[in-house]
N, C-alpha and C positions, 0 to 999 in steps of 0.2 A: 180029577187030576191027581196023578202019583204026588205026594207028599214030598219026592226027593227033586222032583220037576218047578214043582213050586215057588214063584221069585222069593227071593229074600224080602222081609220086610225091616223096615229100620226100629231100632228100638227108639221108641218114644222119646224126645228132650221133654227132663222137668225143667219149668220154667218158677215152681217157687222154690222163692228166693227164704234163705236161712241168714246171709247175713251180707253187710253194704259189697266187703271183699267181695261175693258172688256174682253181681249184677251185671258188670261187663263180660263176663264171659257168658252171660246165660243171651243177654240182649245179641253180642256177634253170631252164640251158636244160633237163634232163634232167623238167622238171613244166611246163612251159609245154601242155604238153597237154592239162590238166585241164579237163573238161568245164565246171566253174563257175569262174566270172569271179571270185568274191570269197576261192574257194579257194588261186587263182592268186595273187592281189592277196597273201592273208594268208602263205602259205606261204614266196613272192620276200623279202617283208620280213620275215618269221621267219629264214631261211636270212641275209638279208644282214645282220642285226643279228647276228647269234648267232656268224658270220665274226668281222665287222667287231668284237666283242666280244673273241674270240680273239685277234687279230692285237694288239687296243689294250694288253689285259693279259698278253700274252705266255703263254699260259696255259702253262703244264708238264703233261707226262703225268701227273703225280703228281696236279696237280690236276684235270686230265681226270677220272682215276679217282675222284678222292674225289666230284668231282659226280655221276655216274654211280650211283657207289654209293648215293648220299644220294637222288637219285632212286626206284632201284629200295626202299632202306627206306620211301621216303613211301608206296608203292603196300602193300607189307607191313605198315604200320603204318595202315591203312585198314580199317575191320572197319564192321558192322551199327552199333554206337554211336559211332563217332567216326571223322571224316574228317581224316587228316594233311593231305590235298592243297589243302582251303579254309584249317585252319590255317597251314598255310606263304605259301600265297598273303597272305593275312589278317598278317604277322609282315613283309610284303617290302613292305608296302604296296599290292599290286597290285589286292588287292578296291577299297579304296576308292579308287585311281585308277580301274577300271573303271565303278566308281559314278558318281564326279562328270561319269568324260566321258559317260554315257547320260542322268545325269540334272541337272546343274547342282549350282551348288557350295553348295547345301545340303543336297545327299545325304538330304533328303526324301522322293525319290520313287524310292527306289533299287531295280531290279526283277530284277538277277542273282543268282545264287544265292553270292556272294561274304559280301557284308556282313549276310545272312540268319543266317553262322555257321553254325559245326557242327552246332547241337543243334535245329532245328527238324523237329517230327514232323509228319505229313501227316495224324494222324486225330485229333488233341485233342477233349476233349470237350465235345457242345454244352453250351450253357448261358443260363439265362435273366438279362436284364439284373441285374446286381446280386448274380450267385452270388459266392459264393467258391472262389478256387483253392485254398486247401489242402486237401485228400485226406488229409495224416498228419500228426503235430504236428509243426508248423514253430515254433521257436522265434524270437520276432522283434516289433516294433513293427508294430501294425497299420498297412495302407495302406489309402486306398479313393478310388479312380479314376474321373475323370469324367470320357468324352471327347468330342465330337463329331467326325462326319468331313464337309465341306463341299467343293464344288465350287471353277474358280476364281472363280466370280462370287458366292460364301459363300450357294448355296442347298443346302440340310441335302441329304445322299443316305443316304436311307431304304434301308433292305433289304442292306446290307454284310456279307458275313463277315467277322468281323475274330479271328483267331488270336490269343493274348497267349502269353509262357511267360517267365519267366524264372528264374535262378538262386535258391538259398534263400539264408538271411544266413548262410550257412557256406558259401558259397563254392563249391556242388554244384547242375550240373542231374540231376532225378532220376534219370535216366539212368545219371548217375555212382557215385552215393549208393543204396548197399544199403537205409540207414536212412528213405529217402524212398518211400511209395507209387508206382503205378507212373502215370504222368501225373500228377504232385505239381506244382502251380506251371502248371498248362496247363489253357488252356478258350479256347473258342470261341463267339463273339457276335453278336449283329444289332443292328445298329443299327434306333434305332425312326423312326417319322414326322419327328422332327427332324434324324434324326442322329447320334441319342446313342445311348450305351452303359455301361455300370459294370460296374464291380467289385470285388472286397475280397480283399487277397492279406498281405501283408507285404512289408516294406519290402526291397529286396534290396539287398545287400553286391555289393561290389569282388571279384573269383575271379583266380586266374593261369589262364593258361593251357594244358594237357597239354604238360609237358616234357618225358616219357619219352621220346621221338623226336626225329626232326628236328628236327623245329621248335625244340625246347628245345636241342638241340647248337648251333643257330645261335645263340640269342639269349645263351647263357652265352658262348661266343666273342666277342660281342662287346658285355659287362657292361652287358647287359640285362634288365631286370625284366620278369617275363612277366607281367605284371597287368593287367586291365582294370578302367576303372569302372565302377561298380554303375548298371546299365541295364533298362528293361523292352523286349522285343523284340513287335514288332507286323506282322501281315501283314493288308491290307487287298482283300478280292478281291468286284468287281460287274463284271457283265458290261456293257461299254461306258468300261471306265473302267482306265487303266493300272494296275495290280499294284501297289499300295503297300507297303514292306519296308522297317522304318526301326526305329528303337529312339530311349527318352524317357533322356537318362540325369541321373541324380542330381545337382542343381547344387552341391552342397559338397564332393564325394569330390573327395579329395586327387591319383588321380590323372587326372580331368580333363586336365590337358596333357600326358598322357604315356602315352596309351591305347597297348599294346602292339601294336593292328592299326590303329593310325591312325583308327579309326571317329568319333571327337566332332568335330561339328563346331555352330557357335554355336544354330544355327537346334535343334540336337536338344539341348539343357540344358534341363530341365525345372523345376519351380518346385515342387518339395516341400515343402508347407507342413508346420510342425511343430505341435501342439496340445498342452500342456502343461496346458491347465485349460479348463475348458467341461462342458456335456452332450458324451457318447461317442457316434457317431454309432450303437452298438448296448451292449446292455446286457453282454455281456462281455470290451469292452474297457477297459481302464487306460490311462490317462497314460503316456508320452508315446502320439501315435498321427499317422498325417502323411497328408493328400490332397494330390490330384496333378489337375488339371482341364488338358486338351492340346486342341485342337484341330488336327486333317488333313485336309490337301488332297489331291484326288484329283484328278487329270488326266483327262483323255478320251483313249481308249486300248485297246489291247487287251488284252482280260483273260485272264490267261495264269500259273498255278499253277509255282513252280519245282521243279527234283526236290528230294527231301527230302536232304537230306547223311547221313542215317540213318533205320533203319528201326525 
């Protein structure tokens, strides 16, 4: 082959290093060759923050190690029913910062599998408007749920899956809880011609969150209450229409301004009405008993299922 034909070859990157200043710039040039652009993009600014983080707080081997460590326990502390690695994320704040920046700051329409939480399953059972979620005695004040889900111009979208699940009033999804059937507090919905949907569950309680691990060594470190407040979690899915993932939470629990994963935000405070005297909306319920009427907006968008955080 002619000499002048010849491709160009690249001149070699040295990679030793002569002194600390050097090593981020040698590590970025060592990935610039990455065939996608935004792997490029995420990677430069992963590597330069995570430097630039080191150098700020001077970090010690010792702390080197303990991160590393804490690391490799969150992947071991990962199993079929519970993810350490959304809980930690979820505890640093970093779900619902990932939320607000995809979907605005009502965390609404939130579609990563961050703010979704640990415990949501992929095969809930169907159900006709109006069933109820309890499966085993759930101990608790009736609730019973009325929603609709609307576009943004507020015309009803008929034919929605819409997922529900959440915690019992002791403070267990059933997952957790030996003494809960198995899909206890979970069912799955359609919305009808208007839009609407129902259901009859009980009223759910405020829970901490899995301390055993990581997550809980961080938040006792730094006198942290691991609590959430008492929420019902909702996954909205129509083909045409952005993945809705949001939770309605309880407007009287106490802690309201001190959600352990940062998740409340104004637009998600629900209006729990209390009923203390009336006809019971069925014949075996008592006093007290509480409805909950929401309406959700659905974007236009692509319809896209998250991975379940367990199985």
């Amino acid at each position: 082959m002619d000499a002048a034909r010849r491709p160009a070859v690249a001149a070699p990157r040295s990679s030793i290093i002569e002194t600390e200043e050097e090593v981020t710039d040698i590590v970025v040039a060592a990935m610039s060759d990455a065939a996608s652009p935004r792997l490029r993009t995420v990677m430069e600014s992963l590597v330069r923050h995570l430097h630039a983080f080191a150098r700020e707080v001077k970090l010690t081997e010792e702390e080197y190690d303990l991160g590393i460590s804490m690391l490799n326990r969150i992947g071991q502390a990962t199993n079929d029913s519970h993810n350490e690695g959304i809980l930690f994320a979820d505890i640093l704040g970093f779900s619902t910062l990932v939320c607000l920046l995809n979907n605005g700051n009502t965390g609404a329409t939130e579609t990563s599998a961050a703010l979704l939480g640990p415990f949501w399953r992929m095969h809930s059972p169907e159900m006709a408007n109006g069933g109820s979620l309890v499966r085993s005695p759930t101990p608790g004040p009736a609730l019973f749920v009325n929603c609709k889900i609307e576009d943004a111009a507020g015309a009803p979208i008929s034919g929605a899956e819409v997922d529900v699940w959440h915690a019992s009033p002791v403070g267990f999804y059933e997952n957790q809880d030996e003494n809960q059937a198995d899909m206890n507090l979970r069912g799955k919905f359609h919305t009808d011609a208007e839009g609407r949907f129902s259901f009859r569950s009980v009223k759910p309680a405020g829970y901490p969150v899995p301390t055993d691990g990581p997550a809980g060594d961080v938040l006792r470190a730094q006198s942290r209450h691991p609590y959430r407040p008492a929420h019902l979690h909702f996954l909205c899915f129509k083909e045409g229409f952005k993945t809705l993932i949001t939770q309605v939470f309880v407007d009287n629990d106490e802690r309201l301004d001190s959600d352990v994963v940062f998740g409340v935000t104004q637009h998600l405070v629900g209006d729990y009405q209390r009923h203390d005297e009336g006809a019971p909306p069925a014949p075996d319920v008592t006093a007290p008993w509480y409805t909950l009427d929401y309406t959700f907006v659905m974007e236009p968008g692509v319809a896209k299922l998250p991975m379940p955080p367990i199985k």
